[in-house]
DRENTORKOL-3810 file (N, C-alpha, C; in nm, 4 decimals):
REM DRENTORKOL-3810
@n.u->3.0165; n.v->-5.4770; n.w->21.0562; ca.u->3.1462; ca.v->-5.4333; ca.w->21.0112; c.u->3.1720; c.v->-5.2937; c.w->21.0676
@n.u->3.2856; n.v->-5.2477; n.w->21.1392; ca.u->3.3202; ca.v->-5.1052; ca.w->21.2000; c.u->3.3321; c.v->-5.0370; c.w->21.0957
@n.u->3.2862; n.v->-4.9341; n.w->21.0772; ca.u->3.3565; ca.v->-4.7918; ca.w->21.0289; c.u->3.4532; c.v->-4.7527; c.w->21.0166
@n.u->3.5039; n.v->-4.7119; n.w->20.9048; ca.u->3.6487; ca.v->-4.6923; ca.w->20.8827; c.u->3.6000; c.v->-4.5483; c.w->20.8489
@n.u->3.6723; n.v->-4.4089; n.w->20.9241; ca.u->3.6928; ca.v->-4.2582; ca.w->20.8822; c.u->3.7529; c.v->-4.2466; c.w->20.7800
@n.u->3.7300; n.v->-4.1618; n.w->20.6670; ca.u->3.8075; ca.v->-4.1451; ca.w->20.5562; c.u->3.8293; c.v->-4.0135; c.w->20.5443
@n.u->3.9042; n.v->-3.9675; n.w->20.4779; ca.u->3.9623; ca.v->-3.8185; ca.w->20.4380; c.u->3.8704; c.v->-3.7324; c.w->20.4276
@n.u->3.8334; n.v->-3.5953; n.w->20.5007; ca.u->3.7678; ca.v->-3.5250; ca.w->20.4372; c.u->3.8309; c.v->-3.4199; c.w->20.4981
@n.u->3.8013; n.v->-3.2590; n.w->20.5405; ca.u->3.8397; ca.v->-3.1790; ca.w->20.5525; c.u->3.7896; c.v->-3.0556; c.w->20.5186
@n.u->3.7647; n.v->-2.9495; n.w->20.6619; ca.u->3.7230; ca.v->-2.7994; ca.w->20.5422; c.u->3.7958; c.v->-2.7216; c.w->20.5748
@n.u->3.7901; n.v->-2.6259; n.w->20.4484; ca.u->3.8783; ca.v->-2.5049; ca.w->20.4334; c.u->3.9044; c.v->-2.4221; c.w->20.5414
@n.u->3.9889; n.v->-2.3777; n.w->20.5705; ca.u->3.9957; ca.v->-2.2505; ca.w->20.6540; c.u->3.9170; c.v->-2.1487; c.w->20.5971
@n.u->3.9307; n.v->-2.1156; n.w->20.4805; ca.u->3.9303; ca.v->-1.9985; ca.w->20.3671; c.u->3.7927; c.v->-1.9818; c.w->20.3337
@n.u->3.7115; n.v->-2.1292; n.w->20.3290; ca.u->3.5471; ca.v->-2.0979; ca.w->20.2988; c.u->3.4686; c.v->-2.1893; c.w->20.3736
@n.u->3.5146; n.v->-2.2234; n.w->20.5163; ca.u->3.4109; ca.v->-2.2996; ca.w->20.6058; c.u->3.2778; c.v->-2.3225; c.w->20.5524
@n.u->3.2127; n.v->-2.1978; n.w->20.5256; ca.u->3.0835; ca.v->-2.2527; ca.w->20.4742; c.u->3.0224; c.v->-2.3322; c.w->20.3802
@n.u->3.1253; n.v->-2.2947; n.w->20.2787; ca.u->3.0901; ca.v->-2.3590; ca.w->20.1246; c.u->3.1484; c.v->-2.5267; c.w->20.1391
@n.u->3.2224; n.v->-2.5545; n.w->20.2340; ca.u->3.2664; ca.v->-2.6724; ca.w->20.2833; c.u->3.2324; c.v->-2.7623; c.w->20.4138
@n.u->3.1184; n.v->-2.6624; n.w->20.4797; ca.u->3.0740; ca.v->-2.7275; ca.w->20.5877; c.u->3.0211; c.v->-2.8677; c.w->20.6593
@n.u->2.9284; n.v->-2.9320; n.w->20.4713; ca.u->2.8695; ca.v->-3.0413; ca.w->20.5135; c.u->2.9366; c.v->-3.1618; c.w->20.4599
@n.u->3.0702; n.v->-3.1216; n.w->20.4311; ca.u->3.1444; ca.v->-3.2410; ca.w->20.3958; c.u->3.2521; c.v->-3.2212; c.w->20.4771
@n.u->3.2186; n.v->-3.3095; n.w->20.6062; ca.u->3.2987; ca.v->-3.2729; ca.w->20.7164; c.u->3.3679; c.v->-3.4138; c.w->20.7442
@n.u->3.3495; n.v->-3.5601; n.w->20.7653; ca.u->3.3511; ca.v->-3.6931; ca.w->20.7204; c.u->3.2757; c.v->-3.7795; c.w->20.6182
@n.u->3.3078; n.v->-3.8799; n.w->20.6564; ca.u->3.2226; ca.v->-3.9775; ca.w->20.6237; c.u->3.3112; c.v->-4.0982; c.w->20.6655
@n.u->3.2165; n.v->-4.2484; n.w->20.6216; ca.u->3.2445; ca.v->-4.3647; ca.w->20.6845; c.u->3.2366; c.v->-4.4699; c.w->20.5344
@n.u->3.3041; n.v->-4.5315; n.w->20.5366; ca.u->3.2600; ca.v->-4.6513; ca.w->20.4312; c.u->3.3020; c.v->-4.8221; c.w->20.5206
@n.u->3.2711; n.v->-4.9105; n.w->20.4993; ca.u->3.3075; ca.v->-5.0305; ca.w->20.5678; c.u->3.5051; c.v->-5.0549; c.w->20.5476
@n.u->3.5557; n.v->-5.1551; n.w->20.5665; ca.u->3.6895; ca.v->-5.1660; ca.w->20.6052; c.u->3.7235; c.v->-5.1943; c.w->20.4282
@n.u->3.5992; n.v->-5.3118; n.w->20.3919; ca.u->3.6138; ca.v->-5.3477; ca.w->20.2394; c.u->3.4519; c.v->-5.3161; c.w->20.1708
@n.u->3.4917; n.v->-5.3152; n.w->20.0135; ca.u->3.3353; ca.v->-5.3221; ca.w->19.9463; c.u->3.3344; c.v->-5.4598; c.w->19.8906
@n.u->3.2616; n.v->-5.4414; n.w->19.9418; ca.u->3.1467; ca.v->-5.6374; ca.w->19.8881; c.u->3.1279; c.v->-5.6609; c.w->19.7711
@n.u->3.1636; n.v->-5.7719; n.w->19.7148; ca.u->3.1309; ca.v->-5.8264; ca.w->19.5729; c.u->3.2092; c.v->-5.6976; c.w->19.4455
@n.u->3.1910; n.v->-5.7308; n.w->19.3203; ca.u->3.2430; ca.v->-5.6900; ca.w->19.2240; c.u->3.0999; c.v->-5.5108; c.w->19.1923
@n.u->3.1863; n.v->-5.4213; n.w->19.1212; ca.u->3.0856; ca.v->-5.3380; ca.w->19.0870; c.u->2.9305; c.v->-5.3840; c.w->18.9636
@n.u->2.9187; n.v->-5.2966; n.w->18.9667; ca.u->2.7350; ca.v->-5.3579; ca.w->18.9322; c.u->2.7194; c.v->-5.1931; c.w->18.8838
@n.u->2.7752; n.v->-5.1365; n.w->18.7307; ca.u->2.7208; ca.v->-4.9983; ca.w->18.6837; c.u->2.5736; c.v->-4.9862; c.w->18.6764
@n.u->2.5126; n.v->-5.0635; n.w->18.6308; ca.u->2.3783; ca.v->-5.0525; ca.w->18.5737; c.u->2.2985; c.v->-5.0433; c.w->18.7237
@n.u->2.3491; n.v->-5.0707; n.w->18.8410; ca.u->2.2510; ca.v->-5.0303; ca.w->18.9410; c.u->2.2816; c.v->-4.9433; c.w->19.0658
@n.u->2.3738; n.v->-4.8734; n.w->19.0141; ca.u->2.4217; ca.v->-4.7505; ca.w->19.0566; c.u->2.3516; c.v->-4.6226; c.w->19.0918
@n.u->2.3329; n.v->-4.5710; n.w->19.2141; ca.u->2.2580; ca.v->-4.4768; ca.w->19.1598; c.u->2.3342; c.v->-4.4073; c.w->19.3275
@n.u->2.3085; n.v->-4.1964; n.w->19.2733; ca.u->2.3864; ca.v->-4.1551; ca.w->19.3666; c.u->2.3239; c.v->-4.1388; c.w->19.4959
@n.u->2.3799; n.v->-4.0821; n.w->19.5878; ca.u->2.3171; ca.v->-4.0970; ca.w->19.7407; c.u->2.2347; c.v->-3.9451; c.w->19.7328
@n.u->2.1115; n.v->-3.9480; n.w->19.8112; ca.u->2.0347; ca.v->-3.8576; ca.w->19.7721; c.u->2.1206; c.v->-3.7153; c.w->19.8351
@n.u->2.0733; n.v->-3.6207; n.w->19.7868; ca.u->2.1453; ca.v->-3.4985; ca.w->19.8153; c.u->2.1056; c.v->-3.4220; c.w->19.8744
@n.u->2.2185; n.v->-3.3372; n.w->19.9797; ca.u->2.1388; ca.v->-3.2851; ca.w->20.0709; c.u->2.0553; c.v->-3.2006; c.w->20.0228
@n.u->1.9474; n.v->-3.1247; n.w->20.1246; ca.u->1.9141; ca.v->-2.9605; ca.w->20.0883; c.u->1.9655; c.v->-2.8593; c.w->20.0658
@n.u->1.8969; n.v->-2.8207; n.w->19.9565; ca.u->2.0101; ca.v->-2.7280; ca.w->19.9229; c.u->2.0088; c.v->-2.7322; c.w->19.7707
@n.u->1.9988; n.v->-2.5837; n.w->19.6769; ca.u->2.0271; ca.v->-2.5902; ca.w->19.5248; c.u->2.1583; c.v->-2.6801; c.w->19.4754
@n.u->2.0948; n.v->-2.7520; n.w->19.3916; ca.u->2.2245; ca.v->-2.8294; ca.w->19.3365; c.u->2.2116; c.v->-2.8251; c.w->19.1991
@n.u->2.3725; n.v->-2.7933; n.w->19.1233; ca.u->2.3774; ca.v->-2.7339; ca.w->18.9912; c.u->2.4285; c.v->-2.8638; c.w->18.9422
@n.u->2.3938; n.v->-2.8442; n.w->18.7847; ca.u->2.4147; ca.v->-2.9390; ca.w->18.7129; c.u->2.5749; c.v->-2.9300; c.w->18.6340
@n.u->2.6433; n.v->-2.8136; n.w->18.6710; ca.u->2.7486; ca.v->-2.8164; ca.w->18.6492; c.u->2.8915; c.v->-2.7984; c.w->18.7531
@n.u->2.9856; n.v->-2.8377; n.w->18.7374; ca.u->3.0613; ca.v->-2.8688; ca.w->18.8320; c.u->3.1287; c.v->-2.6942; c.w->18.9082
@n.u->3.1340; n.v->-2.6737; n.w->18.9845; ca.u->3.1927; ca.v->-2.5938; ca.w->19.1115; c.u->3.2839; c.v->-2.5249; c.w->19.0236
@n.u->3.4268; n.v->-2.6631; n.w->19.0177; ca.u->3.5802; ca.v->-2.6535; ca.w->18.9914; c.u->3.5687; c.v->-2.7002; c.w->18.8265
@n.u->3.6101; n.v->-2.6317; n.w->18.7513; ca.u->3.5944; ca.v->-2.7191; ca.w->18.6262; c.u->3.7121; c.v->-2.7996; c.w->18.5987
@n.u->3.8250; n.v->-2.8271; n.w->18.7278; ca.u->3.9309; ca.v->-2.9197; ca.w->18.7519; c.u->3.8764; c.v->-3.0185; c.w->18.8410
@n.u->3.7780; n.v->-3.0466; n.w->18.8522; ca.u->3.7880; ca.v->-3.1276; ca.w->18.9714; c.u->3.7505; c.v->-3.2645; c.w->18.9406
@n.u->3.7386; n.v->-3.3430; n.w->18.7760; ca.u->3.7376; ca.v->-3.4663; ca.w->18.7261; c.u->3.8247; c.v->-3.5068; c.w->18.6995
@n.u->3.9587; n.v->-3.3958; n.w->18.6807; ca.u->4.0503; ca.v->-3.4183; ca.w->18.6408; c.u->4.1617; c.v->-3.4487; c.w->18.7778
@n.u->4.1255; n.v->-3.3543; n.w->18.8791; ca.u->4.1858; ca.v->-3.3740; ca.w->19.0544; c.u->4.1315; c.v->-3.5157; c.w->19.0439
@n.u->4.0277; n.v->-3.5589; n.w->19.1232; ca.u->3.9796; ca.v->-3.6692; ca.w->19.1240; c.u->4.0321; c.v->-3.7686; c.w->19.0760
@n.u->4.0149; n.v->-3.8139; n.w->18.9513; ca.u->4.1151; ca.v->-3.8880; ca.w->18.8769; c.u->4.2650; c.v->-3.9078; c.w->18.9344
@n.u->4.2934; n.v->-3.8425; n.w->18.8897; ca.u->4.4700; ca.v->-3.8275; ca.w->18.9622; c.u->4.4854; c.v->-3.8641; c.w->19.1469
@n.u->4.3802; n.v->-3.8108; n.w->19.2153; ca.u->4.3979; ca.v->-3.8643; ca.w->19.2942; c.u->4.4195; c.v->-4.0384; c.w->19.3100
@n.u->4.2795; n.v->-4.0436; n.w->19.2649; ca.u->4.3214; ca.v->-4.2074; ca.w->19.2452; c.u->4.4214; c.v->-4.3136; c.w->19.1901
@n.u->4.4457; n.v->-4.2100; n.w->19.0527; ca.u->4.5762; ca.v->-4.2643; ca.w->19.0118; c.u->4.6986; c.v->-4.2865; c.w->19.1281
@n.u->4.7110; n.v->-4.1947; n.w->19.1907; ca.u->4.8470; ca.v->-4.1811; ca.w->19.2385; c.u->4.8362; c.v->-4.2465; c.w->19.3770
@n.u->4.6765; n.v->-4.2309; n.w->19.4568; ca.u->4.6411; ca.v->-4.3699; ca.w->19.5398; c.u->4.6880; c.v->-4.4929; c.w->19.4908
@n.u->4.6166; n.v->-4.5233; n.w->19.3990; ca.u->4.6550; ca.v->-4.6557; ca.w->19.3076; c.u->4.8104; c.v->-4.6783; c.w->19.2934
@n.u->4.8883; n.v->-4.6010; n.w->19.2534; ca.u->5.0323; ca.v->-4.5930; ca.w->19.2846; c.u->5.0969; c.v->-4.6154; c.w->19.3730
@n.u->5.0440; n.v->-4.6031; n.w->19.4994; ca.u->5.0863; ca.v->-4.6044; ca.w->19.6414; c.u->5.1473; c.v->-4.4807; c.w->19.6898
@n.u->5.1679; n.v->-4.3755; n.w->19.5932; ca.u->5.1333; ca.v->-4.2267; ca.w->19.6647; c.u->5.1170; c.v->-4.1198; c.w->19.6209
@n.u->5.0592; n.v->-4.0989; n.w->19.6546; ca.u->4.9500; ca.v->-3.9717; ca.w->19.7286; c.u->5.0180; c.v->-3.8337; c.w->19.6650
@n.u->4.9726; n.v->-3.7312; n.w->19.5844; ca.u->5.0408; ca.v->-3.6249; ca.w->19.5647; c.u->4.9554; c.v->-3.4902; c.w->19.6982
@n.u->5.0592; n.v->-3.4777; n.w->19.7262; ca.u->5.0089; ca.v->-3.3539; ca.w->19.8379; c.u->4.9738; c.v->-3.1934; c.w->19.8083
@n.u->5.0200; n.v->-3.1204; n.w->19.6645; ca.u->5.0759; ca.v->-3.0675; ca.w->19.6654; c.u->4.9740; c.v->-2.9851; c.w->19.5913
@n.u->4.8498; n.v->-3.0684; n.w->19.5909; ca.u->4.7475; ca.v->-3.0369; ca.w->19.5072; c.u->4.6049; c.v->-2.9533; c.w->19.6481
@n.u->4.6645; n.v->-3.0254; n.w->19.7761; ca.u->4.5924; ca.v->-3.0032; ca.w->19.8934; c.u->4.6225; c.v->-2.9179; c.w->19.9531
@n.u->4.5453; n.v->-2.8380; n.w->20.0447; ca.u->4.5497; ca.v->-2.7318; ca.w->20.1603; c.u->4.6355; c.v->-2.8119; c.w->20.2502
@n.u->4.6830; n.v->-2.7253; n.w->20.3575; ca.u->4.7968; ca.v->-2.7868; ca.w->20.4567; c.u->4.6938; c.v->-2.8578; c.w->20.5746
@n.u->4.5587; n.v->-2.7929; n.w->20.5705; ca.u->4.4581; ca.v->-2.8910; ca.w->20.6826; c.u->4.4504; c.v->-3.0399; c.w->20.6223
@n.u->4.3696; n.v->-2.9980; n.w->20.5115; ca.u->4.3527; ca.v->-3.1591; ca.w->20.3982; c.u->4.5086; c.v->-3.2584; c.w->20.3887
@n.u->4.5863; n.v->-3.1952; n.w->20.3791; ca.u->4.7026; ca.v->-3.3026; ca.w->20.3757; c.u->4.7602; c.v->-3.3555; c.w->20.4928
@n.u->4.7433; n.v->-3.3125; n.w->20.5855; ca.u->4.8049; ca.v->-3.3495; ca.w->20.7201; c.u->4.7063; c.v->-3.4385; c.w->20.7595
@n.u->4.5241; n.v->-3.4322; n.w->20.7402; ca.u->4.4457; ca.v->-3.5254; ca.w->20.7954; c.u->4.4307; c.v->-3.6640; c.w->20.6814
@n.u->4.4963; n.v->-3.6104; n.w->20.5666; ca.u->4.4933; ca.v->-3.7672; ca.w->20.4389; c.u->4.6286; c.v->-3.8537; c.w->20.5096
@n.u->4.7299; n.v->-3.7635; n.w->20.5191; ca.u->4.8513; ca.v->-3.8610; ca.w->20.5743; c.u->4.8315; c.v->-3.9165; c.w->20.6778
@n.u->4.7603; n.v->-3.8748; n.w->20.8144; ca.u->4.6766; ca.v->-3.9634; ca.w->20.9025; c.u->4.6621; c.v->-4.0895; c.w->20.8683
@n.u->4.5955; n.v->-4.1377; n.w->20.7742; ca.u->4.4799; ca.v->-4.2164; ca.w->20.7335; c.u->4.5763; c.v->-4.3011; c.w->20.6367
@n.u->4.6598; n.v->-4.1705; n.w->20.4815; ca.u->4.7153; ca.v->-4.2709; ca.w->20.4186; c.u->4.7563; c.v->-4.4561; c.w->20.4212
@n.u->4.8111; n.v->-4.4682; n.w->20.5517; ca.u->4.8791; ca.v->-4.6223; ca.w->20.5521; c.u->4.6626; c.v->-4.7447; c.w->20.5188
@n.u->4.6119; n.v->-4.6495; n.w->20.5281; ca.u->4.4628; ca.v->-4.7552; ca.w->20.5765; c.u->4.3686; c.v->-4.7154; c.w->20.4056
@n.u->4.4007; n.v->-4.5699; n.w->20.3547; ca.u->4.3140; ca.v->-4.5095; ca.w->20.2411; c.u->4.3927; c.v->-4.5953; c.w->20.1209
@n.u->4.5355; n.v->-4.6105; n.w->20.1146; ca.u->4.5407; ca.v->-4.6537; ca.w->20.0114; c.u->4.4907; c.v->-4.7723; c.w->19.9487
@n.u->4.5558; n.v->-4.8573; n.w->20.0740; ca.u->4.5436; ca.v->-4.9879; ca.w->20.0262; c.u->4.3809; c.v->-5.0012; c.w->19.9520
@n.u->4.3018; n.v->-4.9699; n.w->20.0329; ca.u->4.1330; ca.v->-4.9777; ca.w->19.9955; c.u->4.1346; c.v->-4.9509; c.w->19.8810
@n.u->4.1650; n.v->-4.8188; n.w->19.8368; ca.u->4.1870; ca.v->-4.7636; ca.w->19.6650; c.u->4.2569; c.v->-4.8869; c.w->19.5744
@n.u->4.3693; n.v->-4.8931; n.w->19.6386; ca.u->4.4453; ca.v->-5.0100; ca.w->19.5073; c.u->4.3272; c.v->-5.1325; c.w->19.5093
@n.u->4.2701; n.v->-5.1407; n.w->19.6238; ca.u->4.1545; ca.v->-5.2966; ca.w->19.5971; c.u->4.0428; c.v->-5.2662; c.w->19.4971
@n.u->4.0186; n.v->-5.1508; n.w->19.4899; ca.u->3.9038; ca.v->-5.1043; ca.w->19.4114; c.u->3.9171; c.v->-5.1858; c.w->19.2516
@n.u->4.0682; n.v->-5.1666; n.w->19.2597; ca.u->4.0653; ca.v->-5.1911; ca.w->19.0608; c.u->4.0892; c.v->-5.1095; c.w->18.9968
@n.u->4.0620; n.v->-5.1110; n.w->18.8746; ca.u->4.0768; ca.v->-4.9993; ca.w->18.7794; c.u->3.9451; c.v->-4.9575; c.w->18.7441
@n.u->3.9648; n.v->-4.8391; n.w->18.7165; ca.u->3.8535; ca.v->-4.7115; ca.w->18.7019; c.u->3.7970; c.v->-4.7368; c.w->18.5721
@n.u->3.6568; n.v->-4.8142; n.w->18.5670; ca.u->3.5848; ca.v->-4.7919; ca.w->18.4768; c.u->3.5276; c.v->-4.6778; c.w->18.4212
@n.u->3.4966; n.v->-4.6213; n.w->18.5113; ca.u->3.3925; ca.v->-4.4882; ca.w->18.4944; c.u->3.3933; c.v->-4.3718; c.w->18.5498
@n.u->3.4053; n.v->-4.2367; n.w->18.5640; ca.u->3.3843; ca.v->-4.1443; ca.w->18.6098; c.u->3.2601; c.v->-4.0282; c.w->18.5743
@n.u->3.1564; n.v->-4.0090; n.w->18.6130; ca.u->3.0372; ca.v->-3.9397; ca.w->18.6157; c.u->3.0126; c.v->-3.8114; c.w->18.7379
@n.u->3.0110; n.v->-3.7386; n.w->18.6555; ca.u->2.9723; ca.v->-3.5976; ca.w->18.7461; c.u->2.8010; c.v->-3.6037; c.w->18.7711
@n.u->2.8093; n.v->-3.6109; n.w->18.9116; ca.u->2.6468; ca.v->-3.6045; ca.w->18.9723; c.u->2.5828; c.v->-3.4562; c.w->18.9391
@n.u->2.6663; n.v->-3.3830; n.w->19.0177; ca.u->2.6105; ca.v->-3.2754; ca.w->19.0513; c.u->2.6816; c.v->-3.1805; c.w->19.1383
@n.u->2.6646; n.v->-3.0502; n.w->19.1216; ca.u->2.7373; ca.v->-2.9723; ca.w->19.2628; c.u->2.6620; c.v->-2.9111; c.w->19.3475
@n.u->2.7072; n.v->-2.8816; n.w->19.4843; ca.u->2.6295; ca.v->-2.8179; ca.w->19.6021; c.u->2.7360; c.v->-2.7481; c.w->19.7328
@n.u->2.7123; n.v->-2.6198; n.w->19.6991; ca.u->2.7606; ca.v->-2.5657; ca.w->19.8229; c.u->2.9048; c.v->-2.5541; c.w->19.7623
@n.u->2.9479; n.v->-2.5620; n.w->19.6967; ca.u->3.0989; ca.v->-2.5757; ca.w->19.5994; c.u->3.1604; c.v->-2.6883; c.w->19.5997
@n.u->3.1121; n.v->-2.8046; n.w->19.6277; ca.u->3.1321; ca.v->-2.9466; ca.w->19.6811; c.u->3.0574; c.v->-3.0143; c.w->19.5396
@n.u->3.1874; n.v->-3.0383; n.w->19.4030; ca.u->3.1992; ca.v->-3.1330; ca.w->19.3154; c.u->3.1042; c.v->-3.3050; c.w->19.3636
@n.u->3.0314; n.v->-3.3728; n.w->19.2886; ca.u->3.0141; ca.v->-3.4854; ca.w->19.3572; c.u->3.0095; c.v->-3.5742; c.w->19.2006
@n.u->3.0925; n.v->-3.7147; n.w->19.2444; ca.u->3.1641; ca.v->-3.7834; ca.w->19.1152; c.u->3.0781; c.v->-3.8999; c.w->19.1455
@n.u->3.0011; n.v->-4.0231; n.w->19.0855; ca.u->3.0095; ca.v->-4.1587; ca.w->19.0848; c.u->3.1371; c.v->-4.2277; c.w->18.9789
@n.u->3.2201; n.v->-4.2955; n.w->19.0459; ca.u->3.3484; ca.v->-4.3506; ca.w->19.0282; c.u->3.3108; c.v->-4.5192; c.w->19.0469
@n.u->3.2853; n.v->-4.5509; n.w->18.9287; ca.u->3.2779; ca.v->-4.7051; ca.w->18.9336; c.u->3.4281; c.v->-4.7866; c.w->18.9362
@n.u->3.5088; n.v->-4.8499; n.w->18.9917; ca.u->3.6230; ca.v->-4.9353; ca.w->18.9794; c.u->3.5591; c.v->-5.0860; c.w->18.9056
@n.u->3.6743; n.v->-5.1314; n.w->18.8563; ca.u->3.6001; ca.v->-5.2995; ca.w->18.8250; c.u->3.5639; c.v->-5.3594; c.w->18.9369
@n.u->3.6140; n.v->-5.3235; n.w->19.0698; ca.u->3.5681; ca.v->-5.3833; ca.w->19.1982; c.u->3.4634; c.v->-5.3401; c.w->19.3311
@n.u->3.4427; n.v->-5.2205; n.w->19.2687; ca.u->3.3707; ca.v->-5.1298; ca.w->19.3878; c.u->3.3210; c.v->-4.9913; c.w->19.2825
@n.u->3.1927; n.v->-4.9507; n.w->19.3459; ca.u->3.1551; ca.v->-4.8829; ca.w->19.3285; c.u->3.1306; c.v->-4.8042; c.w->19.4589
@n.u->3.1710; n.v->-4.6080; n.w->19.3478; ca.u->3.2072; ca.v->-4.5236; ca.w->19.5061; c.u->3.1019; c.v->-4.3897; c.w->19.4640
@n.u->3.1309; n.v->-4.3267; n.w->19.5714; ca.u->3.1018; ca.v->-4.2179; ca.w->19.5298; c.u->3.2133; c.v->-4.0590; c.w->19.5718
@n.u->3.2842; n.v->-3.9804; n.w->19.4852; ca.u->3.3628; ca.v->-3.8897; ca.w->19.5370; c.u->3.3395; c.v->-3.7577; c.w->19.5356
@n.u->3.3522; n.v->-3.7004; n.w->19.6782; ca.u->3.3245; ca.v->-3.5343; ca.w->19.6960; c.u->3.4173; c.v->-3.4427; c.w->19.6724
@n.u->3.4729; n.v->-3.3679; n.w->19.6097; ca.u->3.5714; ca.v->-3.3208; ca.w->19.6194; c.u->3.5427; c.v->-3.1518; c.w->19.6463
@n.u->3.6088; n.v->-3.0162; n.w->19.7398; ca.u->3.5794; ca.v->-2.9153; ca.w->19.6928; c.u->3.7271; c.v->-2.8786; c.w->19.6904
@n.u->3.7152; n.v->-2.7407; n.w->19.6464; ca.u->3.8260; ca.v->-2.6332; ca.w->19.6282; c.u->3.8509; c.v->-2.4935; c.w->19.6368
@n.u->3.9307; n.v->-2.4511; n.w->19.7380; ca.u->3.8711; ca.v->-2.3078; ca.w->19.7722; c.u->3.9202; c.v->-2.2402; c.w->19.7099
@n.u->3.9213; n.v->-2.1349; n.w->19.7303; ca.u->3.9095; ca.v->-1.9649; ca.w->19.6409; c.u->4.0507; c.v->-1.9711; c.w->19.5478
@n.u->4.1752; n.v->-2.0159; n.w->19.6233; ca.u->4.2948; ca.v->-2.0811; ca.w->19.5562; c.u->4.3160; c.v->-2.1761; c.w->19.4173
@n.u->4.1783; n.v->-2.2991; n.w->19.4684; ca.u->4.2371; ca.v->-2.4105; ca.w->19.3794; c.u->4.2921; c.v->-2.5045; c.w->19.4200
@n.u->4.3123; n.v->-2.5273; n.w->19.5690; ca.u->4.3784; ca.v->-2.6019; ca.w->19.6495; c.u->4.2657; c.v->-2.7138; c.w->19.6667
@n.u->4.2684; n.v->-2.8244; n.w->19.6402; ca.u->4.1442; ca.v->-2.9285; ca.w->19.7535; c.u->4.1539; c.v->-2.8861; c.w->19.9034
@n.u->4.0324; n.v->-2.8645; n.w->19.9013; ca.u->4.0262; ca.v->-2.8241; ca.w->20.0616; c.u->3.9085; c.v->-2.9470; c.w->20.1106
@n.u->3.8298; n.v->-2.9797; n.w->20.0215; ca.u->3.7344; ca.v->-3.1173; ca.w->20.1065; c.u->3.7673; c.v->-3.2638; c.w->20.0189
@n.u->3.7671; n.v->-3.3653; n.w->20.0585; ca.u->3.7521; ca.v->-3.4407; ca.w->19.9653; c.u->3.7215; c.v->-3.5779; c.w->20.0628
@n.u->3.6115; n.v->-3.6793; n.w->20.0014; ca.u->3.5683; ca.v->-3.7532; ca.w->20.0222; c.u->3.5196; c.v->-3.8708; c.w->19.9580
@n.u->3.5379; n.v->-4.0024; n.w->19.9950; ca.u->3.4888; ca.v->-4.1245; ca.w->19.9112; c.u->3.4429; c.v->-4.2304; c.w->20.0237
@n.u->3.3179; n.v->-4.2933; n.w->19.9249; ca.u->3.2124; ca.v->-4.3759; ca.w->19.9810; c.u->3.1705; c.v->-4.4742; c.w->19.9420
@n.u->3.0676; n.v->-4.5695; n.w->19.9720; ca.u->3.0105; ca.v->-4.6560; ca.w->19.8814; c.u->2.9312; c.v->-4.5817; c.w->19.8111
@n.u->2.8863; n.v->-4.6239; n.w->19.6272; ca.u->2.7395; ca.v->-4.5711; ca.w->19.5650; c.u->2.6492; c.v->-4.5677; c.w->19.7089
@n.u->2.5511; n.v->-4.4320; n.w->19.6580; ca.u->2.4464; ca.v->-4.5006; ca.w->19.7105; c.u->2.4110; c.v->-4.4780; c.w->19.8360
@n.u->2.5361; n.v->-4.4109; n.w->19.9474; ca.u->2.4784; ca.v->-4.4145; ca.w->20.1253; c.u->2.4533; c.v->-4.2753; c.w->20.0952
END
């Protein structure tokens, strides 16, 4: 199955703290129905990782993103002008995937690293995993979704 690029993006404002969430890839679709109980997150890079979140908005960003994916659009207004110009790219191919997901069973905060929020987001149809950061503003400046697990 090819690789499909998905949204990600770093800050102008804190390159570093946003460096290693530069892409990622998930397949075109996710396979079979979600499966919570065997979930588990993708190992993490090197690097101190806190047990509390970066953004203390960013379950609540997250969320809404999806919501308004799920909607069929996209609020921009929440993103840096890099991050929104490379989601609208993509939009016509990101949504649809999101609306297949289902509805949002679950949302779980992994962990943070480098200022990079990391969510396991179970749908009734897919299980993901979402990166989100936010720079010095409050703006999403990275954001990313995957299968559980890569």
């Amino acid at each position: 199955m090819k690789p499909l690029l998905l949204a990600a993006a770093l800050a102008l404002l804190a390159p570093a703290a946003h460096a290693q969430v530069a892409a990622g890839t998930v397949p075109n679709t996710f396979d079979g129905p979600a499966r919570p109980q065997t979930v588990t997150p993708a190992p993490a890079p090197a690097g101190p990782v806190s047990s509390t979140p970066a953004n203390d908005a960013s379950e609540e960003t997250v969320r809404a993103i999806i919501a308004a994916a799920q909607a069929g659009a996209l609020d921009y207004s929440e993103m840096t002008d890099e991050l929104a110009a490379r989601v609208r790219e993509q939009e016509a191919t990101v949504v649809p995937i999101i609306q297949g997901f289902g509805a949002v069973v679950s949302v779980d905060f992994v962990g943070s690293q480098n200022g990079i929020d990391v969510f396991n987001v179970v749908f009734a149809n897919a299980a993901t995993q979402w990166l989100i950061g936010h720079n010095d503003a409050g703006e999403v400046s990275a954001l990313l979704f995957r299968p559980a697990g890569q």
